[in-house]
C-alpha positions in Angstrom: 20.0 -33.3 4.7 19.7 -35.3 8.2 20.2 -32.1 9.8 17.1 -30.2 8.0 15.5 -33.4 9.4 16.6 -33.3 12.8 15.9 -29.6 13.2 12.4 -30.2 12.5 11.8 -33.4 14.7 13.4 -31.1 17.5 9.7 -29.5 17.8 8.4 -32.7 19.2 10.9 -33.9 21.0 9.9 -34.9 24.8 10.3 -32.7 27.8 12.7 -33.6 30.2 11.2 -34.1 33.9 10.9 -30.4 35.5 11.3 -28.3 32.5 8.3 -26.8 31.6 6.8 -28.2 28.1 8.7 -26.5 25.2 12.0 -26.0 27.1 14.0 -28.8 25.9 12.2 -28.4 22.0 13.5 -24.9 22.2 16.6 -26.1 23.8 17.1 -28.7 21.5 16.5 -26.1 18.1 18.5 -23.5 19.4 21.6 -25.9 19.8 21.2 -27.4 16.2 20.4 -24.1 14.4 24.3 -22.8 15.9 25.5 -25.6 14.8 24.0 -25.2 11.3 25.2 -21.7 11.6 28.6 -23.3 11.9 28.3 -25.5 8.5 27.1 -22.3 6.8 30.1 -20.4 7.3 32.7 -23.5 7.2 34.5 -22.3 3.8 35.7 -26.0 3.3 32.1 -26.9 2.2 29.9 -26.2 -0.8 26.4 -24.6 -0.5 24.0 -26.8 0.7 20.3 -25.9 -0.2 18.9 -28.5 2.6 21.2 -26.1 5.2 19.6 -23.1 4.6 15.8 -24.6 4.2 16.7 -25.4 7.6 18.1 -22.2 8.7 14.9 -20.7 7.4 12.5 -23.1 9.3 13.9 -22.5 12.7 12.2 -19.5 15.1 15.5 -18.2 15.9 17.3 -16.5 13.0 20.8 -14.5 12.0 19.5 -12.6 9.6 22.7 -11.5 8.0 24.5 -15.3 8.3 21.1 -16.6 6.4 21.7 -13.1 3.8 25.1 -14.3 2.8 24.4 -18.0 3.0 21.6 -17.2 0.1 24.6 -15.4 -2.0 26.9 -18.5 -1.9 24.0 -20.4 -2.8 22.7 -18.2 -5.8 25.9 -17.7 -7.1 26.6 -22.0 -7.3 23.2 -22.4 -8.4 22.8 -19.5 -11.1 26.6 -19.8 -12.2 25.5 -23.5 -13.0 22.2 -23.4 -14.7 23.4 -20.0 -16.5 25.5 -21.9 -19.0 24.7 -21.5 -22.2 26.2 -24.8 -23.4 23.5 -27.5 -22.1 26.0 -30.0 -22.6 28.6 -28.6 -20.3 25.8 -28.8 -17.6 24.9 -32.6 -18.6 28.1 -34.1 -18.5 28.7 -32.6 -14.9 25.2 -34.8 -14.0 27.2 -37.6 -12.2 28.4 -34.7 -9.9 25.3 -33.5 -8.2 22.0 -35.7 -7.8 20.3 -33.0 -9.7 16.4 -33.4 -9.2 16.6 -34.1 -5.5 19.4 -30.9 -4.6 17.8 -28.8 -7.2 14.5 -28.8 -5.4 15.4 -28.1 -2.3 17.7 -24.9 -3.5 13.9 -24.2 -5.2 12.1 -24.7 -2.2 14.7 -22.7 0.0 13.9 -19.7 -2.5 10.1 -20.3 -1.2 11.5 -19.6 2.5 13.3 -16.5 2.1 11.8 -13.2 2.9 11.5 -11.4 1.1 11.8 -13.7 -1.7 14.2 -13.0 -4.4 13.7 -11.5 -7.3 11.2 -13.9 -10.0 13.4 -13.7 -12.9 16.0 -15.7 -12.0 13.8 -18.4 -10.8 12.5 -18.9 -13.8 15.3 -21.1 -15.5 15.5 -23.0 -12.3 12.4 -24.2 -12.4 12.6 -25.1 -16.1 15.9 -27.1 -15.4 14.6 -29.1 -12.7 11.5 -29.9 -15.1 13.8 -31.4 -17.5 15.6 -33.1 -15.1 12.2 -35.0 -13.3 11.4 -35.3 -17.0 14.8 -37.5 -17.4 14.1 -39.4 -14.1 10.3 -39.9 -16.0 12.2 -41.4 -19.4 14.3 -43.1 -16.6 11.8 -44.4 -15.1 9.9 -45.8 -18.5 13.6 -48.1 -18.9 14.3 -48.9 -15.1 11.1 -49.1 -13.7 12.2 -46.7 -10.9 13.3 -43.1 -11.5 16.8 -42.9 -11.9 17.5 -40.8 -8.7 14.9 -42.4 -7.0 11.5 -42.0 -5.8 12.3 -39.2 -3.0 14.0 -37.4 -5.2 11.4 -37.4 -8.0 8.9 -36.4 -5.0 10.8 -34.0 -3.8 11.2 -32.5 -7.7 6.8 -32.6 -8.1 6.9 -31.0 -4.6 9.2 -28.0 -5.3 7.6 -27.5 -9.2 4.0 -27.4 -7.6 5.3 -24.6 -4.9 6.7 -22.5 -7.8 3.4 -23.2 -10.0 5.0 -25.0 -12.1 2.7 -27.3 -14.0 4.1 -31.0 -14.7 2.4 -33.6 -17.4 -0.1 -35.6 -15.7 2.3 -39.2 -17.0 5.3 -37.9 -14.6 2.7 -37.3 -11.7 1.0 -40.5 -12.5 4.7 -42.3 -12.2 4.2 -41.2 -8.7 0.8 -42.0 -8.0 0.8 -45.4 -9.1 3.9 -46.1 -7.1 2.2 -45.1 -4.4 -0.6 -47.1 -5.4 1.3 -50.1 -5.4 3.8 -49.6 -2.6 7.0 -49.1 -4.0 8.6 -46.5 -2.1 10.2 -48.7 0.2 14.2 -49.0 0.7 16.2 -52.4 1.2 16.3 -52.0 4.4 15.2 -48.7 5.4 12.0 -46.9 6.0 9.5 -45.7 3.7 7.8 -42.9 6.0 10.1 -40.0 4.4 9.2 -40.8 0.4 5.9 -41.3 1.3 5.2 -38.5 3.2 7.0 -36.0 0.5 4.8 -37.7 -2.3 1.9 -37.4 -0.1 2.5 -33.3 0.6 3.4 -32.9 -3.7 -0.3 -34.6 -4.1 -2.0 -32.0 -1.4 0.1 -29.2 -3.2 -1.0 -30.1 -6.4 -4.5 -30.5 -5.9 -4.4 -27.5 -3.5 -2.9 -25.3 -6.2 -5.5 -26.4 -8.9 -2.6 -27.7 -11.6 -4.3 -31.0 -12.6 -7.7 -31.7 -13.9 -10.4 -32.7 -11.2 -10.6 -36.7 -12.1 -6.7 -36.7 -11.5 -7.3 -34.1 -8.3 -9.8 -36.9 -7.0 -6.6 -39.8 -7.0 -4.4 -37.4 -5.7 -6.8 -36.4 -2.9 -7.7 -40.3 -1.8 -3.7 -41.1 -2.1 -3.3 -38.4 0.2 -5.7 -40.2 2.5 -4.4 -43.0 2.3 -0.8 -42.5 3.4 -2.1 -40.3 6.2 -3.7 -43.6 7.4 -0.7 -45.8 7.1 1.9 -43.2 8.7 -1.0 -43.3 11.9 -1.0 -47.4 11.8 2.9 -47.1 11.6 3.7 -44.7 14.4 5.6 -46.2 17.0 5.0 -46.2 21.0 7.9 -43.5 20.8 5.9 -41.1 18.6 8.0 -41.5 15.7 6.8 -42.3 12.0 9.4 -44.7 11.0 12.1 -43.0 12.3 13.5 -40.2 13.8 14.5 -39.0 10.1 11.1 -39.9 7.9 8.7 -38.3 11.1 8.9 -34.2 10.5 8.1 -34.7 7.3 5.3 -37.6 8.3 4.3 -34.3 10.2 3.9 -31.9 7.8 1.6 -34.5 5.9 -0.9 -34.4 9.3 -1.0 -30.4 9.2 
């Protein structure tokens, strides 16, 4: 995931002395999409969805590396979620942090051009509804969602891209952690949950699936973390950190 992260930061990264502006940016993708490249076709690892959301954000592209990359990664993800026995998928849970992985494979789908075929999709989307569903319940018991907040964000983000419409109690689970300021870590920054929460809120209002009162909250959260990631930005340039600021970024599009 760090390197989806870093692959986007690399867009604003500053110019060395002498190089004309862009150079070392450029410089600096180039270098991290080979080695992402590298990971891709490393037969020791599994699929990674964050690898190829990556691979499909950067300007410079092999087409036919990213092709077969999508293949390993259908095959894992429809092999999985094809089962007919639900309960051979649930008691595999503690394997994979389902919400969080399954959204990115979703919003990697989103990337591709041209995008796969709908059908398959379908029962994708419905699984990772159940599964932000379970961090909801979770949620209700723990008073956090059981993967956590990024995760759950992450889950709201990818179901509003695919259309996908949510009950307004698992958005509100969001909203009024936002409200009250829990998406901080022990120890860590905040920037990166906020920010994903923040672009689920703009994608949900945006896309008209929730009513115009809940729109309205949505709209003025929005607002509000755009403020606080301005008020936190460092004399560096970064929001938080060098991890939490692309997607600080994309909030400030």
């Amino acid at each position: 995931m760090w390197l989806l992260l870093v692959l986007l930061q690399a867009a604003v990264l500053p110019a060395q002395l002498c190089e004309a502006p862009g150079e070392a940016a450029a410089a600096a993708v180039r270098a991290l999409s080979a080695r992402l490249l590298g990971l891709a076709v490393d037969p020791a690892r599994d699929p990674d969805p964050s690898i190829y959301l990556a691979l499909r954000l950067a300007d410079d592209h092999d087409l036919r590396g990213e092709e077969q990359y999508l293949a390993q990664l259908q095959d894992a993800f429809q092999h999985r979620y094809s089962r007919a026995d639900a309960v051979a998928c649930r008691s595999a849970e503690a394997e994979w942090p389902e919400t969080g992985r399954l959204a990115l494979y979703l919003l990697g789908l989103r990337a591709t051009c041209p995008s796969p075929e709908p059908g398959p999709q379908r029962s994708l989307v419905t699984w990772l509804k159940y599964y932000l569903e379970e961090d909801w319940a979770g949620s209700r018991q723990h008073g956090h969602p059981l993967n956590g907040y990024y995760q759950y964000s992450l889950g709201v983000l990818a179901l509003c891209v695919h259309r996908k419409r949510v009950r307004e109690e698992v958005i509100r689970r969001l909203l009024v952690a936002e409200q009250h300021g829990r998406f901080g870590h022990i120890g860590g920054s905040a920037t990166d949950t906020e920010a994903v929460a923040a672009l689920a809120f703009a994608c949900l209002e945006r896309e008209r699936l929730v009513g115009a009162r809940l729109a309205a909250e949505l709209r003025a959260a929005t607002r509000r973390t755009r403020r606080r990631m301005v008020e936190a930005q460092g004399r560096d340039g970064f929001f938080g950190n060098v991890y939490s600021t692309p997607w600080a970024m994309q909030v400030g599009v």
